[in-house]
C-alpha positions in Angstrom: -139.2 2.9 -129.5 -142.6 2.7 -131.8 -145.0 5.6 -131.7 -147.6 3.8 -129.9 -145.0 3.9 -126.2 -144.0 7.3 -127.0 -147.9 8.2 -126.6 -148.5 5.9 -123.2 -146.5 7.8 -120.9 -143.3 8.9 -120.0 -140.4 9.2 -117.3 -140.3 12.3 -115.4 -136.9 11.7 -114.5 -135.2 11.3 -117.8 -138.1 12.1 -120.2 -138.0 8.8 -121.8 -141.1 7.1 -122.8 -142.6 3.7 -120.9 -145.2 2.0 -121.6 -147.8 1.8 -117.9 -147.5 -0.5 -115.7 -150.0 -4.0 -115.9 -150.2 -4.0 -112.2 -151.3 -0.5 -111.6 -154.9 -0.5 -113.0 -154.8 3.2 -114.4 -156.4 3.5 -117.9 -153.9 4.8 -120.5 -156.3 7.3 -121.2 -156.9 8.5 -117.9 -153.0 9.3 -117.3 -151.4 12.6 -117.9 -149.2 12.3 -121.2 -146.0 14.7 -122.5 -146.4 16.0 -126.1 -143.2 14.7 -128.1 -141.6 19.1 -128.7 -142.0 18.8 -124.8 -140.5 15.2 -124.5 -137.6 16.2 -126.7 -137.0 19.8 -125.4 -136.5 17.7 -121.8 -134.2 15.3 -123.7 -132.2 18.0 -124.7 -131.8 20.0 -121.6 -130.5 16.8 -120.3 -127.8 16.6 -122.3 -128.9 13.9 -124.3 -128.4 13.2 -128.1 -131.5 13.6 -130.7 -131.3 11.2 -133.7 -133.3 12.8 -136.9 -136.4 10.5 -136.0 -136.8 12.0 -132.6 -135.0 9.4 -130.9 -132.4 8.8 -128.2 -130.5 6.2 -126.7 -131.6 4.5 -123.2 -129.2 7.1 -121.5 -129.9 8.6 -117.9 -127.9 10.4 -115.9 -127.5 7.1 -113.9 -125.9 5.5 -117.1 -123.1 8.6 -117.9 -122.2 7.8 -114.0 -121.6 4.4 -114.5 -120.0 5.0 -117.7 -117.4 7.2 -115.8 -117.2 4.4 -113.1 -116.9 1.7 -115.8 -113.7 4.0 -116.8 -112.1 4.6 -113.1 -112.8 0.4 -113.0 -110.4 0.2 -116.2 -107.6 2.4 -114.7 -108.0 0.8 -111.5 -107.7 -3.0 -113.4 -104.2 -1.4 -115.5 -103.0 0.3 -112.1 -103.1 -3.2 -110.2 -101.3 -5.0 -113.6 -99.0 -2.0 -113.3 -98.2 -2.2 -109.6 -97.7 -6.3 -110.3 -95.6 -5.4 -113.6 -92.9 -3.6 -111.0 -93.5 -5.8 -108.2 -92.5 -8.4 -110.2 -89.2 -6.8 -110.5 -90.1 -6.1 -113.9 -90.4 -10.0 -115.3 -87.0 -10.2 -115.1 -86.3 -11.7 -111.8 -84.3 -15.2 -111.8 -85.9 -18.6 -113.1 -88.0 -20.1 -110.2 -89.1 -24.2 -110.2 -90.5 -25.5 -113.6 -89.8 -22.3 -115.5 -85.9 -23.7 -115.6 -87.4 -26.8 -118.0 -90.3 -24.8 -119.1 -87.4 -22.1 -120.8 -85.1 -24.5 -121.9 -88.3 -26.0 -123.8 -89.1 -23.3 -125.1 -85.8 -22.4 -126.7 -86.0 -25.5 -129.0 -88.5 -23.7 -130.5 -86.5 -20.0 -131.0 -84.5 -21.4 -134.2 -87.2 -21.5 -136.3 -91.1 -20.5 -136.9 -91.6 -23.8 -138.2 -91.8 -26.2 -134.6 -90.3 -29.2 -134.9 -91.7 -31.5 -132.2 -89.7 -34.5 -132.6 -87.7 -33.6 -129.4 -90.0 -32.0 -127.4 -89.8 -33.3 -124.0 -93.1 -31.6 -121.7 -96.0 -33.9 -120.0 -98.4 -31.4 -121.6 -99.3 -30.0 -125.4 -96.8 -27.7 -126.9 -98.5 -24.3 -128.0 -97.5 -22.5 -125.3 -93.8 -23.2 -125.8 -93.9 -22.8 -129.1 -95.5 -19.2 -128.6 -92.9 -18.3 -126.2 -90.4 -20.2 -128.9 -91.8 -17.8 -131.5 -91.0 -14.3 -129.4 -87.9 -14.6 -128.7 -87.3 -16.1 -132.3 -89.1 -12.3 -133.0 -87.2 -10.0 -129.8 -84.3 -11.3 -127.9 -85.6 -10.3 -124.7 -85.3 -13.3 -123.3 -87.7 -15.3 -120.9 -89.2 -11.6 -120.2 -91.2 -11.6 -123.6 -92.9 -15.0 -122.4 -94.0 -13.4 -118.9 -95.0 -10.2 -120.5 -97.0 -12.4 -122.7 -98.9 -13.8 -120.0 -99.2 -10.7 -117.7 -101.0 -9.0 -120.8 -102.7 -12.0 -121.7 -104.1 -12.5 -118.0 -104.9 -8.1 -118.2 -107.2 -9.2 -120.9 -109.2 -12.2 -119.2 -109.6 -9.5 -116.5 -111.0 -6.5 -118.7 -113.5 -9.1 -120.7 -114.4 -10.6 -117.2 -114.7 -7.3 -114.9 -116.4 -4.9 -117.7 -119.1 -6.4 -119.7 -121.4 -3.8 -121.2 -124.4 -3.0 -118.8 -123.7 -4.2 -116.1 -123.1 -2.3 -113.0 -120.0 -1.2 -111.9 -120.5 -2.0 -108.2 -121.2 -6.1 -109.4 -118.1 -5.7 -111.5 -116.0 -4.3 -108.6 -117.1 -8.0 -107.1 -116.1 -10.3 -109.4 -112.7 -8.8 -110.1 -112.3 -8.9 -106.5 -113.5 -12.4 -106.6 -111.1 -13.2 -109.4 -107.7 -11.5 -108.1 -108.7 -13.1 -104.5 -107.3 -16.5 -106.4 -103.5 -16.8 -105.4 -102.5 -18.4 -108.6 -103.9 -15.6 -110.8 -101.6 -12.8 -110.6 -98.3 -15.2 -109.7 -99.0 -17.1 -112.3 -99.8 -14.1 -114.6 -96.1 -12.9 -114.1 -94.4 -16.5 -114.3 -93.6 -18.3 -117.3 -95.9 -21.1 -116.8 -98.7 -22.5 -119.4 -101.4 -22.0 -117.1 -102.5 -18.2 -118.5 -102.4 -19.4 -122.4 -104.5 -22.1 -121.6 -107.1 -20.3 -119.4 -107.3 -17.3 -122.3 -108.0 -19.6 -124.8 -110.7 -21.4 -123.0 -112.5 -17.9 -121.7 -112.1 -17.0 -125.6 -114.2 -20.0 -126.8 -117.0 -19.6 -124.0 -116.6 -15.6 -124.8 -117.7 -16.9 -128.7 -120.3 -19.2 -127.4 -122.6 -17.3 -125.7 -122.4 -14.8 -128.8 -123.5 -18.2 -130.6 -120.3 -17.9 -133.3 -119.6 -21.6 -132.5 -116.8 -22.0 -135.1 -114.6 -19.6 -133.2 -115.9 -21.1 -130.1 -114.7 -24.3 -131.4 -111.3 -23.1 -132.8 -110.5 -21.5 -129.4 -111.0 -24.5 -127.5 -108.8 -26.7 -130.2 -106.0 -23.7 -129.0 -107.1 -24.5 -125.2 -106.5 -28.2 -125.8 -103.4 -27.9 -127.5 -102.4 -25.7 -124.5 -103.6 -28.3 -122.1 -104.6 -31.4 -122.5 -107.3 -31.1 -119.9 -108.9 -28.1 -121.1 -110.7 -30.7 -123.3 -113.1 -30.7 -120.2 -114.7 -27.3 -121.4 -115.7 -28.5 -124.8 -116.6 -31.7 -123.4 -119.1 -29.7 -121.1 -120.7 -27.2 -123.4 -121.8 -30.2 -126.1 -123.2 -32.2 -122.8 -125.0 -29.0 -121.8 -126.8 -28.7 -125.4 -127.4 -32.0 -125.8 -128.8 -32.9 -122.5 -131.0 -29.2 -122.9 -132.2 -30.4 -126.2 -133.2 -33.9 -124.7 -137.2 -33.2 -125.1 -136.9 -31.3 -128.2 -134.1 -32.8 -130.2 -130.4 -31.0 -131.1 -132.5 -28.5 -133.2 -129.4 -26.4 -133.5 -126.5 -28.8 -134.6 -123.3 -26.9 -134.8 -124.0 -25.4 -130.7 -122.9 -28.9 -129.8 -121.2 -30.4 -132.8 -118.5 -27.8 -132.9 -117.8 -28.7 -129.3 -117.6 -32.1 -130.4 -115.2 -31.5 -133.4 -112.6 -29.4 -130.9 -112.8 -32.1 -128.3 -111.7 -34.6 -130.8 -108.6 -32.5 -131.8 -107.4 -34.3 -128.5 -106.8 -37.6 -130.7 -104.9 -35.8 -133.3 -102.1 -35.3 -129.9 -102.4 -38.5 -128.7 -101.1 -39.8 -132.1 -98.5 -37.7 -132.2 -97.6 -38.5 -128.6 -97.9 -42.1 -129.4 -99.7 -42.5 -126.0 -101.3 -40.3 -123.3 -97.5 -37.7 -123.0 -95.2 -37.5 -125.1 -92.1 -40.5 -124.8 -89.4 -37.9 -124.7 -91.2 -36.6 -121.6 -90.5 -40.0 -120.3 -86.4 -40.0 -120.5 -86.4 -36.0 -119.7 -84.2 -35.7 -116.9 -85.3 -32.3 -115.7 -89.0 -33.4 -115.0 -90.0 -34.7 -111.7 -91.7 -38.5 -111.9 -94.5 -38.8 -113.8 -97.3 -39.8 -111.9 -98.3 -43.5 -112.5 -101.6 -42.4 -113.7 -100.5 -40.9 -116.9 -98.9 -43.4 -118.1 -101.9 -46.0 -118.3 -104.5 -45.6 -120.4 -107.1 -47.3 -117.8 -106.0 -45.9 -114.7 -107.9 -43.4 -112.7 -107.4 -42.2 -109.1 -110.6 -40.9 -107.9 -109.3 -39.0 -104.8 -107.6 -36.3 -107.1 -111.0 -35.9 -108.4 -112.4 -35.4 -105.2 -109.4 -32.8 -103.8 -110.0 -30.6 -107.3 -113.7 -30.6 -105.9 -112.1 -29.3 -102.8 -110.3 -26.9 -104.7 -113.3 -25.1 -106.3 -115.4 -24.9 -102.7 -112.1 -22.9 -101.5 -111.1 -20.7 -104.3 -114.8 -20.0 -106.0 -117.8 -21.2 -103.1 -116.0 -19.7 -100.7 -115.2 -15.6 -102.2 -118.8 -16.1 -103.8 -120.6 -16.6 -100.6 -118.5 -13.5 -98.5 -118.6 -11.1 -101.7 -122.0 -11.6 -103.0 -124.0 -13.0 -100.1 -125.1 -16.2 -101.3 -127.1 -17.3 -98.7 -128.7 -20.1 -100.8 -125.7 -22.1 -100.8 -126.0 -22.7 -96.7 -129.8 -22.7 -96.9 -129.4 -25.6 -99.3 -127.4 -27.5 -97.1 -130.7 -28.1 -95.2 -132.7 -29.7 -97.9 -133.5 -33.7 -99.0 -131.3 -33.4 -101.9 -128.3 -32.5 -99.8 -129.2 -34.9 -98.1 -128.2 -37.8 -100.7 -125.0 -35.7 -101.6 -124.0 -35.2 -98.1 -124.4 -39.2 -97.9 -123.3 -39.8 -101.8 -120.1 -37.5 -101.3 -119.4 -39.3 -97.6 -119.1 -42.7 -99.1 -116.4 -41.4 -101.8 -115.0 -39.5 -98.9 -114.7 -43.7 -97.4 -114.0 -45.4 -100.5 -111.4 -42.9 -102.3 -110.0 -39.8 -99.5 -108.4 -37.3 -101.1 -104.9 -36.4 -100.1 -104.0 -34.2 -97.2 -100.9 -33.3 -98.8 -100.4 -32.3 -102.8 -99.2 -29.1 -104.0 -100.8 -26.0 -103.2 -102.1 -23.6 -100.3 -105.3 -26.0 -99.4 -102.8 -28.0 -98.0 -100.3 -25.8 -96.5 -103.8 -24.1 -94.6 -104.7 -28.1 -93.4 -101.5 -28.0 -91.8 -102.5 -25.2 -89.6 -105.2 -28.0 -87.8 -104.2 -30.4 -85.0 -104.8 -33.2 -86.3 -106.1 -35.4 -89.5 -109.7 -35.6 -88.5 -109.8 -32.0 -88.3 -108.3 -31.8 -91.5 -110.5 -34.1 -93.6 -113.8 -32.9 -92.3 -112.3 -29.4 -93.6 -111.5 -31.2 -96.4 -115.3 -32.5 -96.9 -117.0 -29.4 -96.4 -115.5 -27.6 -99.1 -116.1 -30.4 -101.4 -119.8 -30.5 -100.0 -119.9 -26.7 -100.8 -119.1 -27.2 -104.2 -121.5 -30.0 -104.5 -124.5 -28.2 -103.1 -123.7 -25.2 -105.0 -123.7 -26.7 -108.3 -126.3 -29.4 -108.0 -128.3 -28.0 -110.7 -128.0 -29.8 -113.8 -126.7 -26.9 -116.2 -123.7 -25.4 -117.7 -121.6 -24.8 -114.7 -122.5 -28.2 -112.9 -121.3 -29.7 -116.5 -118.2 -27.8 -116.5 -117.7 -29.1 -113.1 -118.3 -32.5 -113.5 -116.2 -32.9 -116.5 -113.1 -31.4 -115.2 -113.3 -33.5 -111.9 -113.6 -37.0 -114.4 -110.6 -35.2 -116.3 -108.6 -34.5 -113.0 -108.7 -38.3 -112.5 -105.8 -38.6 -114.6 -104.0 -35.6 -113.1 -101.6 -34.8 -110.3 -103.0 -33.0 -106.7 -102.4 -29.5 -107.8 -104.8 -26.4 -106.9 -103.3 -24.5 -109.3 -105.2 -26.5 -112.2 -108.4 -25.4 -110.8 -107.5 -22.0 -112.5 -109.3 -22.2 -115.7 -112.6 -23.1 -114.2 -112.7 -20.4 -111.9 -111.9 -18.0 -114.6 -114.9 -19.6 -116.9 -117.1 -19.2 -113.7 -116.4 -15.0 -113.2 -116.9 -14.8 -116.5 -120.2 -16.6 -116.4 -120.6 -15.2 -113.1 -120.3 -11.4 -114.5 -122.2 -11.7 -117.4 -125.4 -13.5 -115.1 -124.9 -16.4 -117.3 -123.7 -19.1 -114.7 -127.1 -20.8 -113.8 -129.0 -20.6 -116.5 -130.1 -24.2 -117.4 -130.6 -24.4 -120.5 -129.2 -23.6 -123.7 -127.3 -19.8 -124.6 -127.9 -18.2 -127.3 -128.4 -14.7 -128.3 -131.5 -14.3 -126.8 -131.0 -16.0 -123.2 -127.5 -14.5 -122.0 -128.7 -12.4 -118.9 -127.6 -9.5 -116.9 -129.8 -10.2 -114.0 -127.7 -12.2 -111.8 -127.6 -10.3 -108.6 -129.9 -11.9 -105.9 -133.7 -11.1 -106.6 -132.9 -11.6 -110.5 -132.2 -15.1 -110.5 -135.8 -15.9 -111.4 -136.7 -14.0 -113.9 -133.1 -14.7 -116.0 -133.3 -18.7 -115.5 -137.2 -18.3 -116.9 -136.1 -16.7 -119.6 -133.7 -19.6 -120.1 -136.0 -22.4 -119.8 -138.7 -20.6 -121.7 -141.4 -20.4 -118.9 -143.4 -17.8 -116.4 -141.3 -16.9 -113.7 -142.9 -17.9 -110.4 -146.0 -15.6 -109.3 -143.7 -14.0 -106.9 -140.8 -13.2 -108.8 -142.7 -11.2 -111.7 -142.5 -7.7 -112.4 -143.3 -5.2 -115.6 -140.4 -3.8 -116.7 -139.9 -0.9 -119.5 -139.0 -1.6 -122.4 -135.5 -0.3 -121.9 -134.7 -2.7 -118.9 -136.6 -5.7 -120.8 -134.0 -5.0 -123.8 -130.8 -4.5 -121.9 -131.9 -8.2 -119.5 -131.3 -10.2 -123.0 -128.7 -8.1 -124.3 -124.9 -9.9 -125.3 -122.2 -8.5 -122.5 
């Protein structure tokens, strides 16, 4: 704070100093001001730190609250991994489904740190397998060190998710409600499945992205793909999303969307190895269920998977986001012309390519629960529609979308693969970066995200005026903290 705000006028609540308001048409010199031995004698009965300049920190009594809430929030996060740790019978309960191959896999790679892939025999990339390889080359614990692995992993995604710096406990509380209200988190979090590694890798590179270190960005999504094939989507989405922001302009800053571009291609280097889209031992493993016809053509697509993952995401993200956070634009967008041509648009895919009304997952199980098909597929198209409406603006999050629905063209039914995006959208989501259209970087990652702040964060993205009914003066303090990093 310069010496020309610490003479306009001050807080009587916390004696820090503001600059006066545009709007309220008092002269500066007409307003009552605090001399600075009575502005820092108020600091100090309040508790609060003097630096040898005079200065203190943006601390009110508000802020040591939340910083004592932001704590409980943290004990309450490791009391509901603790409570899943035990009812989890410790991670040591019996080998359930596709952990019996998933194990077995990863024991080829316990006899040594150096993997030898010539035998592996899964539909998807190795890393996971050879990280679970690697710990009980390291501990002898047996498949408990590879669950461990992912309930820790999956306790981290939820701390980076639910406590970004400055921002208030209460929307926090939200969106790890929001998050844990997913089925597949937690079960798969204690389950040694591939899902978690995958997912923590690709909430690493958009946790690097926004902080604009693109290299690291890059590398974590080169560890996503090599956890999952189709967590090439997120790379895929991010360079779309600079490029296309950058359309009037030109790619002014190169390695946003060329790093993307370099990790996305690390897919080739697999496919190579592979010698075609899996691997051919995956083809003669005996303990793998069929492999679905459209992995096994280059050219083959099936639309309607696409269209059940859309599905998917109105169920497990539309849905909690418009109950926990009120999101009453969603249904008030349903109303407009432009849902208008995706309520037709998404109706003649509906025709041309229906999803399946039975796939793995709960979606389905719940459709069951209807009396008969018409019921269920007008279910069916609404949460698709939901999802549709609520990410028809062109930016990072309608990218993300669009790229894992192409990518889930090539995938088996499977609401558990919707997992990664959701956790990319909380984390957007909590750190009020989900709509913002156009390019992140240091200076346009927002806070504001709660309903009335929508405005003002997605001008400061674009780079224009807020509308005339949206703007406010802020202090300095608040204007700082809106563009601060999470």
């Amino acid at each position: 704070m310069d010496r020309r705000h610490e003479l306009e006028g001050a807080s009587p609540e916390s004696g820090l100093v503001y600059p006066p308001s545009r709007r309220s048409g008092v002269p500066v010199s007409n307003r009552p001001r605090t001399h600075p031995v009575k502005q820092l004698l108020n600091r100090q009965k309040m508790g609060l730190s003097v630096n040898l300049h005079g200065h203190t920190p943006f601390m009110t009594p508000q802020d040591l609250s939340e910083s004592r809430l932001s704590k409980a929030l943290f004990l309450a996060i490791l009391l509901v991994y603790v409570v899943s740790f035990f009812f989890s019978q410790r991670l040591t309960f019996p080998l359930i489904w596709d952990e019996q191959h998933y194990w077995k896999t990863s024991l080829l790679f316990s006899q040594s740190l150096i993997p030898d892939l010539r035998n592996y025999g899964e539909l998807s990339t190795p890393l996971p397998f050879i990280m679970f390889g690697a710990l009980e080359y390291f501990f002898k614990w047996g498949i408990f060190s590879g669950r461990l692995l992912n309930l820790v992993l999956s306790f981290v995604m939820t701390c980076l998710i639910c406590l970004p710096a400055r921002k208030t406990v209460r929307h926090s509380i939200l969106v790890g409600c929001a998050l844990l209200s997913c089925p597949y988190y937690l079960w798969l979090s204690s389950h040694l499945y591939t899902d978690i590694i995958a997912s923590f890798f690709v909430l690493l590179g958009f946790w690097f992205y926004i902080r604009s270190q693109n290299i690291l960005s890059g590398l974590s999504f080169v560890l996503a793909i090599a956890s999952r094939q189709y967590m090439l989507a997120f790379p895929l989405a991010i360079a779309a999303f600079e490029l296309f922001s950058a359309r009037r302009t030109g790619p002014q800053v190169r390695i946003r969307w060329l790093a993307q571009l370099v990790a996305s291609l690390s897919i080739v280097g697999w496919f190579l190895l592979f010698k075609g889209l899996i691997p051919q031992m995956a083809l003669r493993n005996p303990n793998l269920p069929d492999v679905p016809t459209v992995q096994l053509n280059w050219w083959s697509l099936q639309p309607n998977n696409g269209l059940y993952f859309l599905t998917c995401v109105g169920l497990y993200f539309v849905i909690p986001e418009l109950i926990l956070f009120r999101r009453k634009t969603v249904l008030k967008d349903l109303l407009t012309r432009k849902s208008g041509f995706l309520i037709l648009g998404l109706a003649l895919l509906f025709v041309l390519f229906p999803p399946p009304l039975e796939a793995h997952g709960l979606l389905t199980k719940m459709l069951r629960l209807l009396p008969n098909d018409l019921f269920k597929i007008a279910s069916v198209y609404f949460l698709a529609l939901l999802a549709c409406v609520r990410f028809s603006r062109i930016n990072l999050a309608f990218w993300a979308l669009l790229m894992n629905c192409g990518l889930m063209m090539k995938a088996h039914q499977w609401d558990k693969y919707v997992l990664p995006l959701l956790v990319t959208f909380w984390y957007l989501k909590s750190v009020g970066a989900l709509d913002v259209v156009r390019g992140l970087s240091k200076a346009t990652v927002f806070e504001g995200d709660e309903p009335g702040h929508d405005a003002l964060a997605l001008a400061g993205s674009i780079g224009d005026e807020p509308p005339e009914d949206k703007k406010e003066d802020r202090g300095p303090a608040e204007r700082t903290s809106a563009f601060q990093l999470a």
